[in-house]
KOLBA-477181 format. One line per field, with one value per residue (C-alpha): residue number from 1; x, z, y. Coordinates in nm, 4 decimals. Layout:
// residues N
num = c(NUM:...)
east = c(X:...)
up = c(Z:...)
north = c(Y:...)
END
This chain:
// residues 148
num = c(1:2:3:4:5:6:7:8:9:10:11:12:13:14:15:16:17:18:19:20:21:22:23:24:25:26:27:28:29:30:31:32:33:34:35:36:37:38:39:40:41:42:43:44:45:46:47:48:49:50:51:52:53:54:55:56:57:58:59:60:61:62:63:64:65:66:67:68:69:70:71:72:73:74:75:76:77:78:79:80:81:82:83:84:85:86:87:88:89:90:91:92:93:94:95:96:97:98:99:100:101:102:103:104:105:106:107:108:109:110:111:112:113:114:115:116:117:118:119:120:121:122:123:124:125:126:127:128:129:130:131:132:133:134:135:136:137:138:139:140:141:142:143:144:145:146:147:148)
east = c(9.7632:9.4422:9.1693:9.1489:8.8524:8.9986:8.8694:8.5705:8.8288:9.1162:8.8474:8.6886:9.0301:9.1265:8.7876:8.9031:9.2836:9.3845:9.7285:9.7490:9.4546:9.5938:9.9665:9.7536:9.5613:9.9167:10.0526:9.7562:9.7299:10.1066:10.0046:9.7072:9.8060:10.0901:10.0770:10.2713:10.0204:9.7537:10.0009:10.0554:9.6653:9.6319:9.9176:9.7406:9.4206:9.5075:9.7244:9.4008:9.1797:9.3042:9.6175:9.9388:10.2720:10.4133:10.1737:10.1429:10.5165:10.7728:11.1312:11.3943:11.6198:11.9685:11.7777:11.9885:11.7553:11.8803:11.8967:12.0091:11.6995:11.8859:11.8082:11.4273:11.2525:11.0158:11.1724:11.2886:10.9411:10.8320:11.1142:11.0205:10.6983:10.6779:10.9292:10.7168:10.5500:10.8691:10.9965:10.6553:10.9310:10.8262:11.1541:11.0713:10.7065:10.8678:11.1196:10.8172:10.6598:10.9396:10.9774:10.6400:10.6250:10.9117:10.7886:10.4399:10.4072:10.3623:10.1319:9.8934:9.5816:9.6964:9.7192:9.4150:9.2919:9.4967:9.3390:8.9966:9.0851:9.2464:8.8858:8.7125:8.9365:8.9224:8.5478:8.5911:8.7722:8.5397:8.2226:8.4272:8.4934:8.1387:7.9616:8.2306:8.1253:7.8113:7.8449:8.0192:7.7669:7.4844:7.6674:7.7257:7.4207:7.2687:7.5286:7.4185:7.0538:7.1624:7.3858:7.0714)
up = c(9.6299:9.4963:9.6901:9.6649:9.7620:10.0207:9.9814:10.1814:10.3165:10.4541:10.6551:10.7582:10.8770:10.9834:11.2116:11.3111:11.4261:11.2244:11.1460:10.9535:10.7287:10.6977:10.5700:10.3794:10.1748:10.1174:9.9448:9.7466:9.6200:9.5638:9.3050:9.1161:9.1426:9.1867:9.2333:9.5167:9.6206:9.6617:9.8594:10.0801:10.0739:10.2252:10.4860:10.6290:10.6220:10.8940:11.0767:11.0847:11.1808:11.5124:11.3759:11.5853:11.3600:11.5795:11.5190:11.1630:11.0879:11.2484:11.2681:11.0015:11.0470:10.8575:10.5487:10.2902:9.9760:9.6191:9.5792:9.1808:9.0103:8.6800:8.8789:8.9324:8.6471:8.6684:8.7498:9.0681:9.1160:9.1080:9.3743:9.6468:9.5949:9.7049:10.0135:10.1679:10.3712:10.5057:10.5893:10.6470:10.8170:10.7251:10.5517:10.3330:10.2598:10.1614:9.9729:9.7318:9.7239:9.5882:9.3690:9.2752:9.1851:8.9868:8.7482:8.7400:8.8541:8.5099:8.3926:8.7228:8.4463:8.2879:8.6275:8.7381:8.3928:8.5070:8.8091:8.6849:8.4155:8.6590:8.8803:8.5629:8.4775:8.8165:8.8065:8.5083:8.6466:8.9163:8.6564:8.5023:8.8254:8.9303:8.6081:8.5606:8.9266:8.8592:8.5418:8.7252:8.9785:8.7477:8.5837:8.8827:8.9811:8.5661:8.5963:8.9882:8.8613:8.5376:8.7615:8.9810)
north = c(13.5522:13.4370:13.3041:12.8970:12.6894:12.4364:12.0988:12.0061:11.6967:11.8781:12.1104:11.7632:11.6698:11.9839:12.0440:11.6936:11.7544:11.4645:11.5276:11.2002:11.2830:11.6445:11.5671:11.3097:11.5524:11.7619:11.5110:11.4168:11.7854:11.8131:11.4686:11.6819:12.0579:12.1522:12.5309:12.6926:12.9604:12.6776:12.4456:12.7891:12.8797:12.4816:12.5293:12.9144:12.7133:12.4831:12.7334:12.9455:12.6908:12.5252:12.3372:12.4239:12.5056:12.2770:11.9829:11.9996:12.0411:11.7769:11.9171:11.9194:11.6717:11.8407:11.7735:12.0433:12.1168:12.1310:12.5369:12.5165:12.5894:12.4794:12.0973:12.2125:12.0085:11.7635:11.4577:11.6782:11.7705:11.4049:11.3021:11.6289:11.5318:11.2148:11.3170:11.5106:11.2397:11.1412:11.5107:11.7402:12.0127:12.3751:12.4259:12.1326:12.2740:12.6523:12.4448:12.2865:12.6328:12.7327:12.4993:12.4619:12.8941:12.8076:12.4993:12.6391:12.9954:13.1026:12.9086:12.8627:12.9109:12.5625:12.4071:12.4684:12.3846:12.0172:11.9638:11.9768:11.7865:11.5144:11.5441:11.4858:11.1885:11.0179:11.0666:10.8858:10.6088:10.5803:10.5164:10.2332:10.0504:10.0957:9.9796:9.7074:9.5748:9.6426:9.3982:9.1789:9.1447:9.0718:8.8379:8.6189:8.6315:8.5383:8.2679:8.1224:8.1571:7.9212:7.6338:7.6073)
END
């Protein structure tokens, strides 16, 4: 398995023992990369680093996973994704590895290629908002200055 940098937030969080935060950051990284190794480097991180098995997973509640990888698509991928706050079991994380090495195994180059492509994009996003506030801050002030 290759070696993956783990965000400076989950080892914040981790460091922390905030479970919250932790399953958090999971489900955020299932959102930008979606690589199975990575999702299992992320899980060995906080079982390495003070996190209890028992703590970070909560128990399976029956929950029977879709084993016909001819279902495993996308739209699938979407709808485990966004489960996983609602079931963070350790059968449901193996079941989104799996998954995830099936969808994207083969082309983990391109994913990785994705999620610095979605970092670049947010960061982005993030100059927008600030200059737009930033315009919309001198403009009420230009405007307050003028009705005085």
């Amino acid at each position: 398995m290759k070696n993956y940098n783990i965000s400076d937030g989950m080892k914040r969080d981790v460091k922390n023992k905030d479970i919250i935060a932790i399953r958090s950051r999971f489900f955020t990284l299932l959102a930008s990369c979606p690589c199975g190794d990575k999702i299992k480097a992320y899980i060995d991180y906080c079982l390495k680093n003070g996190i209890e098995k028992d703590v970070l997973f909560i128990k399976n509640k029956g929950q029977v996973f879709n084993e016909n990888k001819e279902e495993w698509n996308y739209h699938y991928w979407d709808n485990v994704g966004y489960s996983v706050e609602k079931n963070f079991s350790e059968e449901y994380l193996n079941h989104i590895i799996a998954v995830a090495n099936y969808l994207y195994k083969e082309d983990e180059a391109k994913c990785e290629a994705k999620s610095k492509e979605s970092n670049s994009s947010n960061n982005s996003k993030k100059i927008i908002i600030a200059a737009s506030a930033i315009a919309i801050i001198t403009l009420t002030v230009i405007l307050s200055i003028k009705c005085s």
